[in-house]
PARO-472458 format. One line per 3 residues: for each residue x, y, z of N, C-alpha, C. Coordinates in nm, 3 decimals. Atoms other than C-alpha are relative to their C-alpha. Last residue first. Layout:
BEGIN
X Y Z X Y Z X Y Z ~ ...
This chain:
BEGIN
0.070 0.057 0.129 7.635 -7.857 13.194 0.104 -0.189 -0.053 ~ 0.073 0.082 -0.077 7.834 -7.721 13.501 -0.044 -0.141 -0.083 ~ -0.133 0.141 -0.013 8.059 -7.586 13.227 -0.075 -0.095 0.111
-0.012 0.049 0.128 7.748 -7.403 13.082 0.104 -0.142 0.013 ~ 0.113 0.083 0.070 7.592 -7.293 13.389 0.042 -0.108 -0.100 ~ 0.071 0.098 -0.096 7.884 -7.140 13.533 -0.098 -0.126 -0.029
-0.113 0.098 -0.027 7.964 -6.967 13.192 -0.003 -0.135 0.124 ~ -0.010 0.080 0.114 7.621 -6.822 13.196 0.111 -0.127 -0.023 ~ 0.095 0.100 -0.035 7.640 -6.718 13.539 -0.045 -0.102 -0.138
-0.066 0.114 -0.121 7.985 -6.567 13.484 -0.105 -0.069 0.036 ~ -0.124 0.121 0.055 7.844 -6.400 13.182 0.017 -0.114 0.049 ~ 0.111 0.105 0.093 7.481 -6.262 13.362 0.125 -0.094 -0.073
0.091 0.063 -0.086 7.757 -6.096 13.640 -0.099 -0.095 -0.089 ~ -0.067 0.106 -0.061 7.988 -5.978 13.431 -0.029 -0.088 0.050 ~ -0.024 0.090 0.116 7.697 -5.758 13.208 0.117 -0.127 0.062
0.111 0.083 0.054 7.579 -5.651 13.546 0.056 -0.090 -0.155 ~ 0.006 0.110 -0.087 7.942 -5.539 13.705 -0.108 -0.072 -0.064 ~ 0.045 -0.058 -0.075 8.093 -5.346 13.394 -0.053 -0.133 0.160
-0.030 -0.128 -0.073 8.355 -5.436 13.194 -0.066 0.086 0.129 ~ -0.042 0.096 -0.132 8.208 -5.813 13.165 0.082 0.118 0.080 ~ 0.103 -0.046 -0.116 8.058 -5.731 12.803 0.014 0.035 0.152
0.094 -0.159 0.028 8.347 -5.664 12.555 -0.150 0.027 0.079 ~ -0.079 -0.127 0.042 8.611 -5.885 12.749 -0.093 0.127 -0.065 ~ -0.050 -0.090 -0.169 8.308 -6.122 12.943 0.146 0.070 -0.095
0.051 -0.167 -0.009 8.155 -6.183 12.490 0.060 0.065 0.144 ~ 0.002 -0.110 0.118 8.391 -6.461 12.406 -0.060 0.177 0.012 ~ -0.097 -0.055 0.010 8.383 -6.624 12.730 0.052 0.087 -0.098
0.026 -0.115 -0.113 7.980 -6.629 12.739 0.172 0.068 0.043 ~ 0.005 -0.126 0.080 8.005 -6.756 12.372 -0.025 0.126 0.169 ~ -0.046 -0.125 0.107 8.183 -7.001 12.407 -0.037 0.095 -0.017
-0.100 -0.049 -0.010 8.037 -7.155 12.723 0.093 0.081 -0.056 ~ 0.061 -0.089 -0.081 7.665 -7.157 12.568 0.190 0.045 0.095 ~ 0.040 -0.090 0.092 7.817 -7.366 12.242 0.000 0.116 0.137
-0.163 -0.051 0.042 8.013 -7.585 12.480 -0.037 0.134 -0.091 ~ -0.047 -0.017 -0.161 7.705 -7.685 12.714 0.143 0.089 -0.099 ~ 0.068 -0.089 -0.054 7.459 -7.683 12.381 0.112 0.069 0.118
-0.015 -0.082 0.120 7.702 -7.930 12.190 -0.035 0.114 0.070 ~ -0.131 -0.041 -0.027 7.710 -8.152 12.533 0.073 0.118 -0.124 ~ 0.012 -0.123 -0.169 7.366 -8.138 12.560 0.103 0.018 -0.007
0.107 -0.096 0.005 7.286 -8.219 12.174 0.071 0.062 0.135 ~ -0.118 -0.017 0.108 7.582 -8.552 12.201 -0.105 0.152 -0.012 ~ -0.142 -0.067 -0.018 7.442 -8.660 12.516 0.084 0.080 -0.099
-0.052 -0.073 0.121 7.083 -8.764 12.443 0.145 0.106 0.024 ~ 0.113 0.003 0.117 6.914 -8.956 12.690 0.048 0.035 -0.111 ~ -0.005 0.178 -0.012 7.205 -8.968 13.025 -0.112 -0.034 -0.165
-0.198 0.054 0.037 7.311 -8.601 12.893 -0.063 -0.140 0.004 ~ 0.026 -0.020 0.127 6.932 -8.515 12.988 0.093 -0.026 -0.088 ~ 0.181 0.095 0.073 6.871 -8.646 13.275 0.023 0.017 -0.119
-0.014 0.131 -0.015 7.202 -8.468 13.381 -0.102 -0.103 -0.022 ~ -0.059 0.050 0.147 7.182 -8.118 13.202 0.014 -0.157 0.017 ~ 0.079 -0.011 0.151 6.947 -7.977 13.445 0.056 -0.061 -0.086
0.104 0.126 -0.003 7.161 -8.118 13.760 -0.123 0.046 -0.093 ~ -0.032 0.135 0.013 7.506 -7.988 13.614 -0.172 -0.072 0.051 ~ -0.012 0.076 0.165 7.359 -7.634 13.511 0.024 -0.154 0.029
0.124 0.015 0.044 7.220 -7.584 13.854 0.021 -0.092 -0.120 ~ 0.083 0.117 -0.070 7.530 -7.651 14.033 -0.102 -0.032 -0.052 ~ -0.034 0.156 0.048 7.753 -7.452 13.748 -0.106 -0.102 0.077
0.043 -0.009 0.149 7.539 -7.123 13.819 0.017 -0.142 -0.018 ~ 0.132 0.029 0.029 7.564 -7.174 14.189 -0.029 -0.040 -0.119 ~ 0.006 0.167 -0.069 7.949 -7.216 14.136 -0.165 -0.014 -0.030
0.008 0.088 0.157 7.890 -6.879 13.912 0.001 -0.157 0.056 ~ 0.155 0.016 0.095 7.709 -6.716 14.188 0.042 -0.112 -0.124 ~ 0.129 0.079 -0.130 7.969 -6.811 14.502 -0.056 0.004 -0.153
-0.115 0.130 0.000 8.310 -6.634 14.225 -0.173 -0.098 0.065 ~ -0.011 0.053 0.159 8.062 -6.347 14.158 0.023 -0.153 -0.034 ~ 0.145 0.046 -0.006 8.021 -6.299 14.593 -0.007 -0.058 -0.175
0.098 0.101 -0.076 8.367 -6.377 14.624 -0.140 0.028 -0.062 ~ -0.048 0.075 0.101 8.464 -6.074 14.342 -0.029 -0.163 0.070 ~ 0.091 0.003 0.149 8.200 -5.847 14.471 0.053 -0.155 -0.048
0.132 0.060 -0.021 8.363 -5.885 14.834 -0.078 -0.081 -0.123 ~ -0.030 0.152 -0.022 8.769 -5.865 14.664 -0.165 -0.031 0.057 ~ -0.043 0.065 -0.124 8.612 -5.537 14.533 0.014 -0.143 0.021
0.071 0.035 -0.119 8.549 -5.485 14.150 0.086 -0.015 0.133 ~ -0.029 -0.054 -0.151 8.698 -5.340 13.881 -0.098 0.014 0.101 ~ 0.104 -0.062 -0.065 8.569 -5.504 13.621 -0.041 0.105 0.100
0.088 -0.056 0.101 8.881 -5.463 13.448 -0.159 0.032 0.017 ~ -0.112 -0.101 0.102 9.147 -5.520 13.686 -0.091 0.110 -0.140 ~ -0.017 -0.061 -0.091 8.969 -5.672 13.976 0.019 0.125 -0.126
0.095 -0.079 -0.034 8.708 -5.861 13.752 0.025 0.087 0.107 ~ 0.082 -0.050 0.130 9.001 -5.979 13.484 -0.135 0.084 0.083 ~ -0.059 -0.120 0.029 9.241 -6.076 13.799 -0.061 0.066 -0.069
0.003 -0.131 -0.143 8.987 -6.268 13.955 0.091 0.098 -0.065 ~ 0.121 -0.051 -0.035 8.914 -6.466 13.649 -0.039 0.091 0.082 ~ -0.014 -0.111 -0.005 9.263 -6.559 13.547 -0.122 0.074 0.024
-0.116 -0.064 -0.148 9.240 -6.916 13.627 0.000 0.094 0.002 ~ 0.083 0.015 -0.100 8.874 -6.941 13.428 0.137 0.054 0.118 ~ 0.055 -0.197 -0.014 9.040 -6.782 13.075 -0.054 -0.047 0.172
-0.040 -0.088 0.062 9.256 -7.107 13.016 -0.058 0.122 0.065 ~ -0.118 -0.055 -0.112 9.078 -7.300 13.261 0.103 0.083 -0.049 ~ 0.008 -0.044 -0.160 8.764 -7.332 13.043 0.093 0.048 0.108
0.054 -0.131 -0.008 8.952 -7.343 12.710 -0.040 0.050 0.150 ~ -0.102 -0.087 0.014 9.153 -7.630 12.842 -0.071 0.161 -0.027 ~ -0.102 -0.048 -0.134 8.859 -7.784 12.946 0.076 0.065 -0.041
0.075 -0.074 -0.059 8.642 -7.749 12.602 0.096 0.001 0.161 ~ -0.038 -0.117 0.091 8.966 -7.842 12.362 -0.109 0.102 0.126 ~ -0.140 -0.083 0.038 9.046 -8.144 12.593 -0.018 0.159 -0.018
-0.072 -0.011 -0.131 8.727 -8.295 12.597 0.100 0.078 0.065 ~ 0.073 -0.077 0.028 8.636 -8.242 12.229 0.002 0.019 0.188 ~ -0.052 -0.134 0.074 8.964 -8.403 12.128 -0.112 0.069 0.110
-0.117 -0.076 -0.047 8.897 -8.690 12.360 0.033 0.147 -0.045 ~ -0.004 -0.035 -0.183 8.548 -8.757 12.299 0.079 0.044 0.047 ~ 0.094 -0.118 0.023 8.635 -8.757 11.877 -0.027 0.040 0.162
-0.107 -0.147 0.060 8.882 -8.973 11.978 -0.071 0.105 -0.026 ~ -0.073 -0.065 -0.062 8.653 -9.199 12.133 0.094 0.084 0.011 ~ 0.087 -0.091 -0.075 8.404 -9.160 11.847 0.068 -0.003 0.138
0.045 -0.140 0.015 8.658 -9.296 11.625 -0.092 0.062 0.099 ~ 0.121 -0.023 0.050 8.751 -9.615 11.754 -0.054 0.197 -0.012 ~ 0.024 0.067 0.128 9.087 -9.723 11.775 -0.094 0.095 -0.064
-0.036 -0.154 0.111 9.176 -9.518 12.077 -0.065 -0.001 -0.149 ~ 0.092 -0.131 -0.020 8.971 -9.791 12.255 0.046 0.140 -0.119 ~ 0.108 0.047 0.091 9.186 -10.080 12.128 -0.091 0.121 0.010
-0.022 -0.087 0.144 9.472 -9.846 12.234 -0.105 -0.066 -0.095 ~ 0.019 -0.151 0.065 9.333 -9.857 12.563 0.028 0.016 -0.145 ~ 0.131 -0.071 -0.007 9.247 -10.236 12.619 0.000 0.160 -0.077
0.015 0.021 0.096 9.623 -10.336 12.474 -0.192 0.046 0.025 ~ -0.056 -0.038 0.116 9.775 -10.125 12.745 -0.069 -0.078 -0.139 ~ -0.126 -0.044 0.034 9.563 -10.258 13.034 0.055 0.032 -0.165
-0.014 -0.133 0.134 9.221 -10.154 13.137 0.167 -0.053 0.014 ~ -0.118 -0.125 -0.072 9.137 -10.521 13.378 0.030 0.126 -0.132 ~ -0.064 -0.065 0.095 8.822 -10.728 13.275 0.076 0.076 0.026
-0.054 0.106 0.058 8.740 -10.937 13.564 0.107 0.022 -0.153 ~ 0.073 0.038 0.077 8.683 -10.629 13.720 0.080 -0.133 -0.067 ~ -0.034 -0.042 0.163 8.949 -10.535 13.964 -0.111 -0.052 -0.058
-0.121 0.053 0.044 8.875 -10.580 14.389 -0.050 0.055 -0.174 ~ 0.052 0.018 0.072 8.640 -10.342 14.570 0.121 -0.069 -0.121 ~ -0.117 0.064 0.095 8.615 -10.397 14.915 -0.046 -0.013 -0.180
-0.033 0.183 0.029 8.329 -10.215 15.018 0.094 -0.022 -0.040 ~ -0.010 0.028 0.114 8.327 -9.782 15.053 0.065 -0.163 0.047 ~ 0.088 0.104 0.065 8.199 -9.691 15.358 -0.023 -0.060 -0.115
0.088 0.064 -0.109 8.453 -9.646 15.652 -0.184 -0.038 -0.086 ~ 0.003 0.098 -0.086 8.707 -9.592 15.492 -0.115 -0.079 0.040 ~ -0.016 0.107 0.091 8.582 -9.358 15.223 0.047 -0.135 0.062
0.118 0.070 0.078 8.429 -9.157 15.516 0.036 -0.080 -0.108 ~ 0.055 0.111 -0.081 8.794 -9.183 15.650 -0.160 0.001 -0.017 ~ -0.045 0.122 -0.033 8.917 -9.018 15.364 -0.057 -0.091 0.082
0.031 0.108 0.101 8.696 -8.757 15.325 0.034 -0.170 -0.015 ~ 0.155 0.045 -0.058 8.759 -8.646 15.687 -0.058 -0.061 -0.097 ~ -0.041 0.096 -0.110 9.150 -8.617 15.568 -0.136 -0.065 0.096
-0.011 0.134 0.091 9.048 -8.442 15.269 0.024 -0.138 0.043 ~ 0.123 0.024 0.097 8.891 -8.162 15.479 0.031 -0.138 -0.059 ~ 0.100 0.085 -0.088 9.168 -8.131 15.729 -0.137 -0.062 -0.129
-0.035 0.141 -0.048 9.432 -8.099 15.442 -0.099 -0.061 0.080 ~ 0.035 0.067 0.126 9.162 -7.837 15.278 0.067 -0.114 0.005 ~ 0.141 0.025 -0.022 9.157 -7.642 15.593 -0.015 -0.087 -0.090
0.009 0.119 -0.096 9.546 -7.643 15.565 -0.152 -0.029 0.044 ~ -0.079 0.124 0.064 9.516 -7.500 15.189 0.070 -0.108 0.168 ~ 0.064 0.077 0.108 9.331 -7.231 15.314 0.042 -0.117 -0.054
0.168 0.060 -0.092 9.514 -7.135 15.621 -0.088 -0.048 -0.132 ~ -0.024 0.126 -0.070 9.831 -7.090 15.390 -0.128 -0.123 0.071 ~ -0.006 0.164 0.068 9.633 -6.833 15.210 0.052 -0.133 0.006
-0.083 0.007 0.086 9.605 -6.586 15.524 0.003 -0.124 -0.109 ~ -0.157 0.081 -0.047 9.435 -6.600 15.800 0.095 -0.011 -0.073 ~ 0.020 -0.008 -0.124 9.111 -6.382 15.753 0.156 -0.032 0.043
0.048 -0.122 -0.022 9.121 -6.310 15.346 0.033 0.011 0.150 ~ -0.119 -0.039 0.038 9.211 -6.694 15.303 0.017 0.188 0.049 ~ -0.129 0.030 -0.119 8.965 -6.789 15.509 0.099 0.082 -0.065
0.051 -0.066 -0.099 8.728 -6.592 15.265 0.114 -0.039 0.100 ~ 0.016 -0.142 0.023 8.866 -6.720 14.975 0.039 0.121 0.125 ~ -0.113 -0.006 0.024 8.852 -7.084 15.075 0.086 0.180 0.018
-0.019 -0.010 -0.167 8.502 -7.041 15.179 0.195 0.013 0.003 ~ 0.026 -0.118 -0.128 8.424 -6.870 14.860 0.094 -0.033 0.160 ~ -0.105 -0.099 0.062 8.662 -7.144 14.634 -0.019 0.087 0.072
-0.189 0.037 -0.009 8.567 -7.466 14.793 -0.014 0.158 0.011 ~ -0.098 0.009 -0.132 8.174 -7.397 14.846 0.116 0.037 0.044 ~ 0.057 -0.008 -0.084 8.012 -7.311 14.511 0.051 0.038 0.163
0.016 -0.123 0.030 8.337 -7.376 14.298 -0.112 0.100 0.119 ~ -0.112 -0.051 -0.039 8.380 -7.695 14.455 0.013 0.162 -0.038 ~ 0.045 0.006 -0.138 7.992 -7.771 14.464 0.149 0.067 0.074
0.036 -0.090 0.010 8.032 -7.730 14.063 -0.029 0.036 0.184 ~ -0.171 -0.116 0.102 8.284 -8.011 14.035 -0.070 0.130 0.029 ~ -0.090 -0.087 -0.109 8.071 -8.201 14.368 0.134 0.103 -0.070
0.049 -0.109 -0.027 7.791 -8.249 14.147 0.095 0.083 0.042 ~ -0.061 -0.094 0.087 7.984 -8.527 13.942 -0.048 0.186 0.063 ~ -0.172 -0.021 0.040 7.934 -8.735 14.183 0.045 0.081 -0.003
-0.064 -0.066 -0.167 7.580 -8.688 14.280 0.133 0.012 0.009 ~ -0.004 -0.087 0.013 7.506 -8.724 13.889 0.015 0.076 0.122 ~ -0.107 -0.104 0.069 7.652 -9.004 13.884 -0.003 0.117 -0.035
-0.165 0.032 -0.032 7.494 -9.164 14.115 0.110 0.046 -0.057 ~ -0.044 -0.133 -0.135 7.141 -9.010 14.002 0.129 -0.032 0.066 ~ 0.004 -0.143 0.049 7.216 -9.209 13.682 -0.011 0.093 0.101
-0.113 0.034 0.038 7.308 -9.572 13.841 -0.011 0.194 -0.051 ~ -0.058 -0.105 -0.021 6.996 -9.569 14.006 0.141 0.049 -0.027 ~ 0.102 -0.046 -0.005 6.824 -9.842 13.863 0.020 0.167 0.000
0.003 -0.036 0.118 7.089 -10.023 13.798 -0.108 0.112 -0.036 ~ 0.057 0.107 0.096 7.145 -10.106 14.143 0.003 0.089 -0.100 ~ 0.130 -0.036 -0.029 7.419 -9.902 14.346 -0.065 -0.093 -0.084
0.059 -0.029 -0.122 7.766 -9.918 14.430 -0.148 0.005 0.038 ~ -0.033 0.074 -0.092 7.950 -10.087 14.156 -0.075 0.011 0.121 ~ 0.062 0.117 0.046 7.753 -9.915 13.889 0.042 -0.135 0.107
0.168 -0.043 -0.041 7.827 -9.574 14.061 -0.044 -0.154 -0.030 ~ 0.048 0.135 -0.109 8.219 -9.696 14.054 -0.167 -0.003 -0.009 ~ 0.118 0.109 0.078 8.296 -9.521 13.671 -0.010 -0.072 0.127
0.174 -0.075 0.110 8.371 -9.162 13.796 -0.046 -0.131 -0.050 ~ 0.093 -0.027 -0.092 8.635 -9.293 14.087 -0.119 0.039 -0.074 ~ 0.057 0.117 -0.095 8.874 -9.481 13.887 -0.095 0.038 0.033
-0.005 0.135 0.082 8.985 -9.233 13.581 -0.062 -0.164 0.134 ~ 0.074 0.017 0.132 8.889 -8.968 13.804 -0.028 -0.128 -0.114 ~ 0.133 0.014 -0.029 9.100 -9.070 14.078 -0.108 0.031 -0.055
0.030 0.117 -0.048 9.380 -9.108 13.881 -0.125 -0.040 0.073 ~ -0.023 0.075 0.063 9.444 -8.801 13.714 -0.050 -0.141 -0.048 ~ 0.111 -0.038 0.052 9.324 -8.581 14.001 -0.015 -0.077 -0.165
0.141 0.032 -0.101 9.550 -8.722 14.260 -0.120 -0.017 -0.163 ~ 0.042 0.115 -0.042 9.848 -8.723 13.980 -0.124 -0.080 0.070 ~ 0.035 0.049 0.124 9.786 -8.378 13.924 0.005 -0.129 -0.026
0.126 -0.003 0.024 9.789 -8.301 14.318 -0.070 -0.048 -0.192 ~ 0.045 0.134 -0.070 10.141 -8.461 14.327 -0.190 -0.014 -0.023 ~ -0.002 0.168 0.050 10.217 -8.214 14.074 -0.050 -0.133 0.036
0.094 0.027 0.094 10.075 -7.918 14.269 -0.024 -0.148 -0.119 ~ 0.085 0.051 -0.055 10.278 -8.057 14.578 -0.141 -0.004 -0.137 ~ -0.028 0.107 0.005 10.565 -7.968 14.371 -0.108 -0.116 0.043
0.024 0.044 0.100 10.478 -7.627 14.247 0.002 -0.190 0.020 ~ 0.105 -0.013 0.034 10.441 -7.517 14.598 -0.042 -0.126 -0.163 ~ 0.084 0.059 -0.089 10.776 -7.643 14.683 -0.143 -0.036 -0.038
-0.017 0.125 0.054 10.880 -7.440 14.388 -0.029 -0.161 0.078 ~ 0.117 -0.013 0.146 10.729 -7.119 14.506 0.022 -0.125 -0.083 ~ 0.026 -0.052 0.121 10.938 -7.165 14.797 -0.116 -0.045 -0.079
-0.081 -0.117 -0.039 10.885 -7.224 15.209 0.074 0.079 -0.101 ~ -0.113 -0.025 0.131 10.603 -7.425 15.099 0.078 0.104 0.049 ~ -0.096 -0.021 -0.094 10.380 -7.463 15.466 0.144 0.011 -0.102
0.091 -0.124 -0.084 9.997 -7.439 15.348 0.135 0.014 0.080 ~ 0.008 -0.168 0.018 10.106 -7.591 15.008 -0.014 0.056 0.125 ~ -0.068 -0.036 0.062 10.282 -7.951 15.142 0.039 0.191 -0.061
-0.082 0.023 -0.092 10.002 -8.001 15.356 0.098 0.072 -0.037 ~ 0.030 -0.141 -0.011 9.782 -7.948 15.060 0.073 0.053 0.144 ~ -0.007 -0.156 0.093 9.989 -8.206 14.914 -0.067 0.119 0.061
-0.151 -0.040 0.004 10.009 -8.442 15.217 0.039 0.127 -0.101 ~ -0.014 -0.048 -0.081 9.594 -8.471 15.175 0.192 0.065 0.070 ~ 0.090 -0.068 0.020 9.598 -8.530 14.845 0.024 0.089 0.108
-0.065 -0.062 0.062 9.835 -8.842 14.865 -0.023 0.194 -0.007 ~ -0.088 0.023 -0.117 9.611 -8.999 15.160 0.087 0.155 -0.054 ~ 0.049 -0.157 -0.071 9.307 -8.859 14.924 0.091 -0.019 0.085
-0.050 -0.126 0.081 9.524 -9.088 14.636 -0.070 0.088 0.105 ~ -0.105 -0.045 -0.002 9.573 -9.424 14.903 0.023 0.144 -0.088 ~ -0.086 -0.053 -0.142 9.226 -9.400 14.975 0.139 0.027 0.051
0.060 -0.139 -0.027 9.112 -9.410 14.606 0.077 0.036 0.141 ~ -0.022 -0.054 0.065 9.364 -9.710 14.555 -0.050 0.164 0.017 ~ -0.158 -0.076 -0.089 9.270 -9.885 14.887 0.079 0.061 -0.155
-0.022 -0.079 -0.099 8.929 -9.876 14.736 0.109 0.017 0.054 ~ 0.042 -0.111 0.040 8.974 -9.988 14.357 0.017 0.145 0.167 ~ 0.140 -0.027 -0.063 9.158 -10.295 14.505 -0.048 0.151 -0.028
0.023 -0.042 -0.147 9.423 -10.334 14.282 -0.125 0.047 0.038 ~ 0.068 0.134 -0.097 9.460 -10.554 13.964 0.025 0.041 0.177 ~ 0.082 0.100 0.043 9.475 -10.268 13.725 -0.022 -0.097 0.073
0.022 0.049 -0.084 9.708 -10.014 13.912 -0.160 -0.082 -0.006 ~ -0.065 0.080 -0.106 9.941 -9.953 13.649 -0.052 -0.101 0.150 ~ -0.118 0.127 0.046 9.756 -9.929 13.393 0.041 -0.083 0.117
0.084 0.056 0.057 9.480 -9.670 13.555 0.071 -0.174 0.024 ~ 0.030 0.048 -0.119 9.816 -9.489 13.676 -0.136 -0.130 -0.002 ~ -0.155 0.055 -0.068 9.968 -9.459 13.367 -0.046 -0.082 0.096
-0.030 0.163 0.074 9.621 -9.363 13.173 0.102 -0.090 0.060 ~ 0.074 0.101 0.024 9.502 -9.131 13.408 0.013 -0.107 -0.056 ~ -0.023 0.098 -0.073 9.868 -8.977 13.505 -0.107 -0.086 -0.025
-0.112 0.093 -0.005 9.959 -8.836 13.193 -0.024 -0.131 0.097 ~ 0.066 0.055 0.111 9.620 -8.591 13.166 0.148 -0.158 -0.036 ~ 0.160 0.076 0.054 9.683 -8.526 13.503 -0.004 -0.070 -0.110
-0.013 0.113 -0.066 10.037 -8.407 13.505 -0.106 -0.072 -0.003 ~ -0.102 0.076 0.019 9.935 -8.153 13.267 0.041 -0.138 0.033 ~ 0.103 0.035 0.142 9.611 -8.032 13.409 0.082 -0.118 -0.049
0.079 0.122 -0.037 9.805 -8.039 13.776 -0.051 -0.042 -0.164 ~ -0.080 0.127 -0.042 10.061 -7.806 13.602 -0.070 -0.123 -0.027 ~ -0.032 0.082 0.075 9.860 -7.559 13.470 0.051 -0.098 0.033
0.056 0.071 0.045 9.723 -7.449 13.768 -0.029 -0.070 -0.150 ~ 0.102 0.093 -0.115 9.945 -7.415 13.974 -0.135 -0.026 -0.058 ~ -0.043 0.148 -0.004 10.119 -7.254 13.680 -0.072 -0.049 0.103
0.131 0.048 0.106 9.879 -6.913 13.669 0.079 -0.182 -0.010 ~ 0.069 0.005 -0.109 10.158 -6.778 13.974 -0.142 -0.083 -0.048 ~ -0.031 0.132 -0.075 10.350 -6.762 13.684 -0.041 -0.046 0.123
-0.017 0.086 0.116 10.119 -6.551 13.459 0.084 -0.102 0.078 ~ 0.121 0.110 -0.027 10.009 -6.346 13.843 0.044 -0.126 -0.156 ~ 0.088 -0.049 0.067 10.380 -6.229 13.868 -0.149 -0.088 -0.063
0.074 0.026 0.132 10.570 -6.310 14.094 -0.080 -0.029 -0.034 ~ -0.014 -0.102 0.106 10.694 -6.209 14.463 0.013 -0.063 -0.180 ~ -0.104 0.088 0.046 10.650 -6.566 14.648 0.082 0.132 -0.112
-0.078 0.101 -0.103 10.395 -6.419 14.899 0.172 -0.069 -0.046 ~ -0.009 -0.100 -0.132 10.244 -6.186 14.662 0.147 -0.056 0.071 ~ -0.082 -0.054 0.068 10.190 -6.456 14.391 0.089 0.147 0.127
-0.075 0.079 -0.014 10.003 -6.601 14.682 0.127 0.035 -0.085 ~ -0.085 0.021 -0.148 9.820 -6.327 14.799 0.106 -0.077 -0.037 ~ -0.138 -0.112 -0.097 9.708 -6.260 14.429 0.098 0.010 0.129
-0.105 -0.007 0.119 9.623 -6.587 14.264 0.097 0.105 0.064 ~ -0.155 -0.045 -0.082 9.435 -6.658 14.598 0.089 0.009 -0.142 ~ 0.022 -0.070 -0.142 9.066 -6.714 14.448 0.091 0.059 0.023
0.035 -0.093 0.079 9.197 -6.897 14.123 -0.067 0.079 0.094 ~ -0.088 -0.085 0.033 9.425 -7.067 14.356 -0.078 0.051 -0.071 ~ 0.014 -0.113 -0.125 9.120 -7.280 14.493 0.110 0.148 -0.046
0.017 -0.116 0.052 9.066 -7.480 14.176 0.010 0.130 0.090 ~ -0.035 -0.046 0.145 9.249 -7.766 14.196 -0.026 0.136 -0.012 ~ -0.145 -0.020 -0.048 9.222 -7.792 14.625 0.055 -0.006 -0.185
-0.046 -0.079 -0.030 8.837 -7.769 14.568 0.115 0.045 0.032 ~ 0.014 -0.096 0.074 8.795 -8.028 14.297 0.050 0.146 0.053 ~ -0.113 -0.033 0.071 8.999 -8.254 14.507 -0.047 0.096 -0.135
-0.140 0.004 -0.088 8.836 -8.240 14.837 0.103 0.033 -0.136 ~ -0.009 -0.117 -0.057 8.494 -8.221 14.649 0.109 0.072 0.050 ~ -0.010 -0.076 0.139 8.600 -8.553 14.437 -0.014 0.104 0.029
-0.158 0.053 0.090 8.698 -8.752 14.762 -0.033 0.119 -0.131 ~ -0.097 -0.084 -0.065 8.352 -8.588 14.906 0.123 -0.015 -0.020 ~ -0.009 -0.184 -0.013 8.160 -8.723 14.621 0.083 0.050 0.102
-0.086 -0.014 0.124 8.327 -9.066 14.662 -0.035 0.152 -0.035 ~ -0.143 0.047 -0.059 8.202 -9.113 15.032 0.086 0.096 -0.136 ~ -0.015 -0.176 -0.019 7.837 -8.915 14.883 0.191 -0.051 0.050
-0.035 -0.126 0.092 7.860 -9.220 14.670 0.004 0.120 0.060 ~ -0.128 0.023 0.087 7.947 -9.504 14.930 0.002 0.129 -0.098 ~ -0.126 -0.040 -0.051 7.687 -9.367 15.151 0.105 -0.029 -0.023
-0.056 -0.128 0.046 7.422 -9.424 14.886 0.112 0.057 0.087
């Protein structure tokens, strides 16, 4: 198992350097004078670039060693947050975010199917569900502690805690992830569009798509919605920001036994229970308790 917590902390490193600006929307918009809607690109971008680079990069780097691939994207990873904690414009910034949409592109598309490489068959399901923990562990962890530095030293200091961070990931992926050369079967261009082929991966994609995008749609603007409307303190709004991570941590290891058995029910349930907790935080979410059961709902749901 010290190959998968290796790869969980590669995926912690880059969940928490995606989602950390929804913490710092304000300092940073601040910093560059504009307005939180373009200050909301950092985290459109990466999405963007992302959804371009999994398949490109995938392609492209079909007959390479899976590990000096991962270790060359937290190398990449780590230069980007490098990149943010010393941007001397707002376009700087934007640039490193790109690089980070590439990271998150690519190492996804590689790093979520190794569990079967790393473990027996046996355990192939808690492997991926240690993985995948680290999306709700970034929220949990990343975003408060992030937050908080940020609050102390300023938002630069956040985004160089997050170079050291990715840079300790790294060399745990050094140091215990095996040589892992290509499958005999490589994903190139005539693999994927055989895949597209089939209806129920398109159906995966759409339904993929429509539930993230929603999620980060209303999730980047989250601090502004519980300064502005909940009106809460930057404390409240950390401590909210900590509960819903919790929320997501739980939801991902309740829903993972149960996704691996019947996936198409949990993943109906996880999108149903998200809709309707973003639907109701504008007419419930005014106050602090009705915000508070939302954001744990929501948490829960995308965890899910």
């Amino acid at each position: 198992m010290p190959a998968v917590l290796a790869v969980t902390a590669g995926v912690f490193a880059i969940v928490t350097t995606e989602i950390l600006p929804v913490g710092l929307l304000g300092p940073i918009g601040a910093t560059f004078r504009i307005s939180d809607g373009t200050t909301g690109l950092m985290m459109t971008l990466p999405g963007l670039v992302a959804a371009v680079a999994a398949p490109v990069v995938t392609v492209a780097t079909r007959r390479a060693d899976r590990r000096t691939v991962l270790c060359g994207l937290l190398l990449l990873l780590a230069l980007a947050d490098l990149l943010n904690a010393v941007a001397p414009a707002y376009g700087a910034v934007l640039l490193a975010r790109v690089a980070l949409g590439l990271v998150i592109g690519a190492f996804w598309s590689i790093g979520s199917g190794l569990a079967p490489r790393l473990v027996p068959t046996e355990r192939q399901a808690r492997a991926n569900t240690v993985i995948f923990t680290a999306v709700p562990l970034g929220s949990v962890l990343g975003v408060p502690a992030g937050v908080l530095l940020g609050s102390l030293a300023g938002w630069r200091a956040a985004f160089a805690a997050m170079a050291a961070l990715t840079l300790l990931a790294l060399a745990a992926l050094l140091a215990t992830l095996p040589p892992l050369p290509p499958p005999a079967t490589t994903t190139g261009l005539p693999v994927l569009r055989g895949l597209l082929t089939g209806r129920g991966t398109r159906a995966g994609l759409a339904v993929t798509f429509l539930i993230v995008l929603a999620h980060f749609g209303a999730y980047t603007y989250v601090t502004p919605f519980l300064t502005e409307v909940t009106r809460v303190g930057p404390g409240t709004t950390g401590a909210l920001l900590l509960a819903y991570g919790a929320a997501g941590l739980l939801g991902n290891l309740l829903a993972g036994a149960r996704a691996a058995r019947a996936p198409r029910p949990a993943l109906a349930a996880a999108a149903v229970l998200l809709a309707a907790a973003t639907l109701l935080l504008p007419v419930l979410g005014t106050g602090g308790p009705g915000a508070t059961v939302l954001l744990l709902l929501w948490g829960a749901a995308y965890g899910a």
